[in-house]
C-alpha positions as CSV (number, residue, x, y, z in Angstrom):
1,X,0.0,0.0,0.0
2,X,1.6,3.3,-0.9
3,X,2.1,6.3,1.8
4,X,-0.7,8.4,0.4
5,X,-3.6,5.8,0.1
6,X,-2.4,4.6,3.6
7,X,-2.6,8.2,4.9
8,X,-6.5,8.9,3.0
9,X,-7.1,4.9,4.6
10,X,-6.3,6.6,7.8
11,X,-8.3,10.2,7.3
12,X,-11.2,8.4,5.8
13,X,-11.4,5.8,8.7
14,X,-11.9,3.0,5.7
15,X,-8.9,0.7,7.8
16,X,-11.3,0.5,10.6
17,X,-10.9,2.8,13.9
18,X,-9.9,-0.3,15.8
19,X,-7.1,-1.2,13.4
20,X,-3.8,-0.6,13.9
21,X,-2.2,0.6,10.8
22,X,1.7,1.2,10.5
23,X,3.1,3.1,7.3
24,X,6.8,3.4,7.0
25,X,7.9,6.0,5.1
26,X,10.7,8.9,4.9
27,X,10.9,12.4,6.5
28,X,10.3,14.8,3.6
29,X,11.2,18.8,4.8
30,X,13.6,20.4,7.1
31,X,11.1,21.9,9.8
32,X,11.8,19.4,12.5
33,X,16.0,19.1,11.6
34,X,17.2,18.5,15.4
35,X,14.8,16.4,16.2
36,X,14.2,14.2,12.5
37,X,15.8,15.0,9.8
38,X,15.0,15.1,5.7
39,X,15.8,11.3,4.3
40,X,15.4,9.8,7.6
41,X,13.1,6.4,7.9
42,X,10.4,6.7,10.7
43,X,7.0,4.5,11.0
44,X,3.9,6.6,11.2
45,X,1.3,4.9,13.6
46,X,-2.2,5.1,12.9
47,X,-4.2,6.2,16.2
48,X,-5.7,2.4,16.4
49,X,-2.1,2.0,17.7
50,X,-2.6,4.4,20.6
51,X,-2.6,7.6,21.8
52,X,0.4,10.1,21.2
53,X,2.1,11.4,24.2
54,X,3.4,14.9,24.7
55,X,6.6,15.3,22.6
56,X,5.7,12.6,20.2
57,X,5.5,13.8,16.4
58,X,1.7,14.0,15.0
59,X,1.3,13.8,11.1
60,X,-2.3,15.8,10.5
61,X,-3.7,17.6,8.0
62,X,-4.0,21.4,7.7
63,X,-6.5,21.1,4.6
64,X,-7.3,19.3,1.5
65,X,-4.9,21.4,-0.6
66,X,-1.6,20.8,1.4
67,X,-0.4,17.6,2.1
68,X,0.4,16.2,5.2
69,X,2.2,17.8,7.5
70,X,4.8,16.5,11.0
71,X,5.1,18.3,13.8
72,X,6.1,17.7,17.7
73,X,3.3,17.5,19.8
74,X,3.7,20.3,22.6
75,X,0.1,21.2,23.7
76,X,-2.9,18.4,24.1
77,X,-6.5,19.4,25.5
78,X,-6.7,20.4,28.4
79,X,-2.9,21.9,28.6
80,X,-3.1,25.9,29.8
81,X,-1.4,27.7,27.2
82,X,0.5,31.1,28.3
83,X,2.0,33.8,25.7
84,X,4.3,36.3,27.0
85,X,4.6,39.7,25.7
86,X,8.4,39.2,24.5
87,X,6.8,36.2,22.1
88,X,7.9,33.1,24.2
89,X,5.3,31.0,25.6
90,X,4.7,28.1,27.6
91,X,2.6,25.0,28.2
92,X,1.7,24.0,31.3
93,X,3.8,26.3,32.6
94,X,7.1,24.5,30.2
95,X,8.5,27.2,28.1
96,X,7.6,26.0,24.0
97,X,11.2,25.1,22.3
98,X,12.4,24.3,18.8
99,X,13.8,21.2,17.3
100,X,17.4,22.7,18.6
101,X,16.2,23.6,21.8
102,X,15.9,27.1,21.4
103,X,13.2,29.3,23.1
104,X,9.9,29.4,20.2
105,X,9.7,33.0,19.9
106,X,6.2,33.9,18.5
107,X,6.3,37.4,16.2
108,X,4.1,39.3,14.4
109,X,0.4,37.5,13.5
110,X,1.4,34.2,15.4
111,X,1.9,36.3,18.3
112,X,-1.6,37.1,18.1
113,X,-3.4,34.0,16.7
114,X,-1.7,32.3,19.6
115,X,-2.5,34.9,22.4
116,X,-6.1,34.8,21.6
117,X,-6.3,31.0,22.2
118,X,-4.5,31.9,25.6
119,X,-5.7,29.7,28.8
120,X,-6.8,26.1,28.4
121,X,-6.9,25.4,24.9
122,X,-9.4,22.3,23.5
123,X,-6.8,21.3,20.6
124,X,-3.2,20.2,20.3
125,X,-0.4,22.3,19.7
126,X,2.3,20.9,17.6
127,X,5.5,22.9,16.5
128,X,8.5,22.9,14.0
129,X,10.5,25.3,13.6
130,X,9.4,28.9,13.7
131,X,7.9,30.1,10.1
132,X,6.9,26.2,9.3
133,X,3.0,25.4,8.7
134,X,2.5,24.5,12.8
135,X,0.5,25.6,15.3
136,X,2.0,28.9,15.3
137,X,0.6,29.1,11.7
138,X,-2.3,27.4,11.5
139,X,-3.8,27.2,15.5
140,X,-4.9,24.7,17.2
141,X,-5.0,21.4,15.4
142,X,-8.2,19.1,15.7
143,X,-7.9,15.8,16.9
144,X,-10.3,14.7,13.3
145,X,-7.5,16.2,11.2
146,X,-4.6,14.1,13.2
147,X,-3.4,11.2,10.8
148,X,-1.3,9.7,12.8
149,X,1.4,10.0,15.1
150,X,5.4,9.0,15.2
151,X,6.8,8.4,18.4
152,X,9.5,10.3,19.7
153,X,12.1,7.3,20.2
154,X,12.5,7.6,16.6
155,X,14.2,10.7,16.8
156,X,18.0,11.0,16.6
């Protein structure tokens, strides 16, 4: 089964919610370099695997134009989210970092989309790099929109 049918099998729920579908594939993109990097192998659960856990990396879909997109999972339900006026933030009161550790400095319009979804938030928050398409970019991701989800022991 190829990447892309095995991704739609997964949006469109046509494997079965129960099933536990595993797609390997390669990391296409430099938003996540630090943490995975462009070329590497990594196995993309489908959520009849489980649940991802905070850090993990979450494959979703932004909309039907772009195609998927991975990001680390930072912010779930439930998680206060906090923006600061210098642009750093936190979650659950642990300051948002990038792939190479480096405060996430929100600027400009993601300063803003993110300050308005300020105290506990009912989506996930995943992050790249700063400028990628994550939540800084897009908001809050749904939980109907997430693919699937990579653990993060396959990292480094």
């Amino acid at each position: 089964m190829s990447g892309i049918v095995a991704f739609l099998m997964l949006f469109y729920g046509q494997s079965g919610a129960e099933d536990c579908v595993k797609i390997e594939t390669t990391v296409a993109g430099s938003s996540l370099e630090g943490k995975l990097w462009p070329g590497q192998e990594i196995t993309v659960l489908g959520l009849g695997c489980g649940v991802p856990a905070r850090y993990d990396y979450i494959v979703f879909r932004v909309d039907d134009a772009q195609p998927q997109v991975i990001k680390q999972l930072w912010g779930m339900p439930g998680d206060t989210l906090i923006v600061q006026e210098n642009g750093k933030f936190q979650l659950n009161g642990v300051e948002a970092r990038t792939p190479f550790g480096k405060p996430y400095v929100l600027l400009g319009s993601a300063k803003t989309r993110l300050k308005k979804l300020e105290g506990q938030i009912d989506g996930f928050v995943a992050l790249g790099h700063p400028g990628s398409v994550d939540s800084a970019r897009v908001g809050l991701i749904q939980r109907r929109n997430i693919l699937g989800y990579v653990p993060q022991s396959q990292s480094n």
